[in-house]
N, C-alpha and C positions, 0 to 999 in steps of 0.2 A: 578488476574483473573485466572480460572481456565478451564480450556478447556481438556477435552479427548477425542479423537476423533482414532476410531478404522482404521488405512486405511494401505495401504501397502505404501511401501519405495519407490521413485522414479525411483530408477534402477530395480526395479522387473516387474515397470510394462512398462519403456521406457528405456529398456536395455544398448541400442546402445548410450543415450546421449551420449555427453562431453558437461562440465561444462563451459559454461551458455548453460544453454537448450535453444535454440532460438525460438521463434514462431514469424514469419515476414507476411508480406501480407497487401494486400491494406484496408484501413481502410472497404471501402466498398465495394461488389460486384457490377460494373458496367455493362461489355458486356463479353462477352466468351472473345472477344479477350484480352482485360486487364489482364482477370484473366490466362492466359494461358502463355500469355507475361511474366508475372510479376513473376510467378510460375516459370516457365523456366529459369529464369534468379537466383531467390534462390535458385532454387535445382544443378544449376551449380558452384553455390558459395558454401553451404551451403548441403550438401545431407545428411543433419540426423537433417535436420531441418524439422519444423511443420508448415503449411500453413493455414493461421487465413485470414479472410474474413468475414464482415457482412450481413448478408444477411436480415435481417429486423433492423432498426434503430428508437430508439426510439428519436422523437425530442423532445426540450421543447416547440416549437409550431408548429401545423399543416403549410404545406404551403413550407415545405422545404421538401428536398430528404429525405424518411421512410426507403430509401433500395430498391433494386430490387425486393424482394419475392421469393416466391417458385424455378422460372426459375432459379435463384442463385444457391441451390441446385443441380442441373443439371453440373451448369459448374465447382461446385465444382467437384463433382464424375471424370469429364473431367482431373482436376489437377492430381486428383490421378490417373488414368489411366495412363497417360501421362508421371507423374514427379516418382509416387510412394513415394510422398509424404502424411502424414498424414495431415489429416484437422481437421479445428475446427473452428465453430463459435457461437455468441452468442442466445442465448436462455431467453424469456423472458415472456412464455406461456407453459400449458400443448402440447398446440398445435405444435410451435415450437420444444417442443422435439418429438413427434410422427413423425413428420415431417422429423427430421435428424437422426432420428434411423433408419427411414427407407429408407434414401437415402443414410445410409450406412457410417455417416459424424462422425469420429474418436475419436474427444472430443469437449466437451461443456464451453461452459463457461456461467457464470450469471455476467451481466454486474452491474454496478455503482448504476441507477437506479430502478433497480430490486432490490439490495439486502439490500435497503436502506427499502423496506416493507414484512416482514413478509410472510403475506398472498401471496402475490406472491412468492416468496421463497418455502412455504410450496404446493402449488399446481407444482412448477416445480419437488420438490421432490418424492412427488405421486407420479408425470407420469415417476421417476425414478427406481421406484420399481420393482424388480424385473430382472434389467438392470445393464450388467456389464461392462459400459464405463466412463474413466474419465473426470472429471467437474472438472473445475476450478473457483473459486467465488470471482469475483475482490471486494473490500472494497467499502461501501456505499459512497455516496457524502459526505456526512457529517462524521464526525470526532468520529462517534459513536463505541467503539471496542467492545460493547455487541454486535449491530446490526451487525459487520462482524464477530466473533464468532456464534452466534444465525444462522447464513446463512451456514457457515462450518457443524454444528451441524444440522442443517434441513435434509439437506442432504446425509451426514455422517448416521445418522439415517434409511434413508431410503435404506440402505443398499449397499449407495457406498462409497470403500474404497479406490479407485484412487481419493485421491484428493489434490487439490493443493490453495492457495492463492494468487493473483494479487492484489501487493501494485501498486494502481494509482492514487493515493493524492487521497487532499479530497479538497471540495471547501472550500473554507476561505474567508474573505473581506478584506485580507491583506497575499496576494498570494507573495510577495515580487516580483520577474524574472518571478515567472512560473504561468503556466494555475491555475494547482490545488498543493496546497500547501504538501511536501511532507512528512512532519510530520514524521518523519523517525521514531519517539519513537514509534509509535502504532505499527509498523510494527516490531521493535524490542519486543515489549511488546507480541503482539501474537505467536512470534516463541518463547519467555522464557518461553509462558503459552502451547508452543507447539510443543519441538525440534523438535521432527519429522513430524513435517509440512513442505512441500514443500513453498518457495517462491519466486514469480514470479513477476520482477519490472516490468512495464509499462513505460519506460520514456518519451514515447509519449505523454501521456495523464497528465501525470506532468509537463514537459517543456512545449509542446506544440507549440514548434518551433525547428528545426532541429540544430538547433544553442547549446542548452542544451543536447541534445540527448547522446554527449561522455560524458560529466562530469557527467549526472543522470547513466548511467550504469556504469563508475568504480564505482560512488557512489554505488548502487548496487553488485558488484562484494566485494566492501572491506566492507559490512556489513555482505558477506557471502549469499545469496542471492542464488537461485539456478537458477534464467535465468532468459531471456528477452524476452519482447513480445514487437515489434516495427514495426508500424507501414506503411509498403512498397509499395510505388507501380510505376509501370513501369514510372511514366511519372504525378509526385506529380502535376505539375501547373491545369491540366484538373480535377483534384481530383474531384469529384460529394458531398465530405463531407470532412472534415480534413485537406482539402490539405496545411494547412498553417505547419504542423507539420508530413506530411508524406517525407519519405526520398526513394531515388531509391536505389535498390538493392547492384547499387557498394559502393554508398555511405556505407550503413551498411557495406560490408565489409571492407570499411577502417574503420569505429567504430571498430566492435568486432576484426580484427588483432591489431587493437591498445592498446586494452584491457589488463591489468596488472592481470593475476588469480592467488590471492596466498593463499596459504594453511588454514587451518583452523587449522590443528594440526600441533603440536608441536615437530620435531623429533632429534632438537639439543638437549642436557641434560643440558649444559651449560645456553644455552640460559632460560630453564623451568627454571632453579635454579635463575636465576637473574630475572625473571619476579616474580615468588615468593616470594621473598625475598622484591622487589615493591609492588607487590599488602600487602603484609604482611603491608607497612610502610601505605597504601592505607586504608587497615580497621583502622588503631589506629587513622588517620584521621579523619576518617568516623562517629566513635565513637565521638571522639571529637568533631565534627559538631553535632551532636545528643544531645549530653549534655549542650552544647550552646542555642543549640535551644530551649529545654527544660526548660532552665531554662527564654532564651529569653520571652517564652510561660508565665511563671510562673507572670513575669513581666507582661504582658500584661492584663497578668488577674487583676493583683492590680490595675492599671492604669483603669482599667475596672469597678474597685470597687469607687473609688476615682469620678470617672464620674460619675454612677448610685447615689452616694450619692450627690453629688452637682448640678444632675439636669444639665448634660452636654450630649449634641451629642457625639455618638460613633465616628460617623466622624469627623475629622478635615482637611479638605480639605489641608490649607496652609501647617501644617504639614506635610503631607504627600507627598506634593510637594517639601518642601523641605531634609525629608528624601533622597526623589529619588535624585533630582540632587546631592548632597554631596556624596549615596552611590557611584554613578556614575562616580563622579570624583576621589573620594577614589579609587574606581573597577581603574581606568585607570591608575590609578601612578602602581596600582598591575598588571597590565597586563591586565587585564580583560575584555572583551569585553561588550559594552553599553546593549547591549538587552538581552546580559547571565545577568547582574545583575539587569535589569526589569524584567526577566522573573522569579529570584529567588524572589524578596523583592517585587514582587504582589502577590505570592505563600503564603509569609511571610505574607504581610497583608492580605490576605485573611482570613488566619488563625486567626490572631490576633484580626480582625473583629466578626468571628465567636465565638470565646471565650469572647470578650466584650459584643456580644449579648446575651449569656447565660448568663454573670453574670447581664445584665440589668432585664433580663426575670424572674431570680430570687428575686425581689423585691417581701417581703412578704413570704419567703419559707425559711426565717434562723432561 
């Protein structure tokens, strides 16, 4: 995939971080007094951190807590007064951004829901025109990497260049531990199509129990990741939304003092020369996997021929049943773990499927 996206560097436009940039705060805006509490309490842990509060929520059905509204607004501006803390919250309307531009509200974000549709993506963009504040654009529900490239680019276009990405899973129907599955490859796929993209874990909204919250941010931290957005608030059990995966303030600070941050570069010489010299034995590998496959492919097509000429289904159910278990237990004598080699030999027949059907399709074209 290919993504370009014009914006400036992290440190140019939030100087003062350190690495994990944090944004904390209760998932929702409740009363002044929560938000004030809660604020207080991170900016005495945390004083170069950003203060993230909902002030309109979108449900998936009417009849539960939307958010507070506008008044929200208000007790935002209250925080920063008060803490001299930056705010931020989510945006999900042209309206909503008029709203926090002009209540003075620091940066934005476009939530899960939002940037799962275009068309709203592209009107929050409009109303960013001409505006020089940074957005953040968390990845769709769904496991789509056009639709969260497509939402970076909306607005990247419309002429904002503080910008940053929020990996916060995606839904799945086979979430394994957490809320939203966290799919870690897509998020690695958009920083390769993106170095210099900022990115921003969620582990709130991936675990979504306070229980996962340490292991999703070192996870986080050892992909290189550039900060956390976790969700805080004074006194989680009263929560008005989320409260099953919001954590208190001190809590987070024994997370992030726990937190392992290690380098991204490389400054032993020693060290470069021996990873070199692996990754070296790593491509002739890689290679060798490739020409395997290749030729595995090559077979498949014949097998594919052999069918179309005898009046055989591509599929073979039993086969392929017992493919899997044999690969499976072959994978385990090698070390291998069960669903690394389902997840490779369905990838395999997928393929092999697709090239059987081509050569079925070609009946009558030799």
């Amino acid at each position: 995939m290919k993504l370009q996206l014009d914006i400036k560097p992290l440190k140019e436009w939030l100087p003062d971080y350190d690495k994990p940039l944090l944004i904390a705060g209760p998932c929702s805006a409740e009363s002044e007094t929560q938000m004030l509490a809660t604020a207080n309490q991170i900016v005495s842990l945390f004083p170069k951190s950003i203060f993230r509060a909902g002030i309109w929520k979108p449900r998936t059905r009417p009849g539960t807590f939307e958010g507070i509204g506008d008044i929200g607004l208000q007790w935002m501006q209250k925080v920063k007064q008060q803490t001299g803390l930056l705010t931020a919250t989510e945006v999900a309307t042209a309206d909503h951004v008029d709203k926090c531009l002009k209540a003075g509200i620091d940066i934005l974000w476009i939530g899960a829901r939002t940037s799962v549709n275009p068309f709203s993506v592209q009107e929050i963009a409009d109303a960013l025109k001409g505006v020089d504040i940074p957005v953040f654009v968390k990845n769709p529900i769904y496991p789509d990497l056009q639709l969260w490239a497509g939402a970076l680019e909306r607005v990247n276009n419309a002429g904002i260049k503080k910008i940053a990405a929020v990996h916060r899973g995606f839904h799945s129907y086979d979430n394994g531990p957490f809320r939203n599955s966290p799919k870690w490859e897509l998020a690695i796929e958009l920083k390769t199509a993106c170095p210099e993209l900022p990115i921003i874990c969620d582990p709130s909204h991936i675990g979504g129990t306070p229980e996962l919250i340490p292991y999703l941010a070192q996870k986080a931290m050892d992909m290189d990741m550039d900060g956390l957005m976790i969700e805080t608030h004074v006194n989680p059990s009263v929560a008005l939304s989320d409260a099953k995966q919001q954590i208190t303030p001190f809590a987070l600070n024994e997370i992030i003092g726990n937190l392992q941050i290690r380098s991204a570069s490389i400054q032993n010489s020693e060290l470069q020369t021996k990873l070199d010299e692996l990754r070296s034995v790593i491509h002739k590998l890689d290679n060798d996997l490739l020409e395997v496959l290749a030729k595995r492919m090559a077979v498949s097509r014949q097998i594919g021929e052999h069918k179309r000429d005898n009046h055989i289904t591509i599929l073979q159910v039993t086969h392929w049943k017992n493919l899997i278990e044999n690969s499976i237990a072959n994978g385990n004598q090698l070390g291998l773990p069960k669903d690394f080699i389902k997840a490779i030999y369905q990838l395999i027949h997928d393929e092999s499927i697709r090239r059987q059907t081509d050569v079925m399709n070609s009946i009558g074209k030799k």
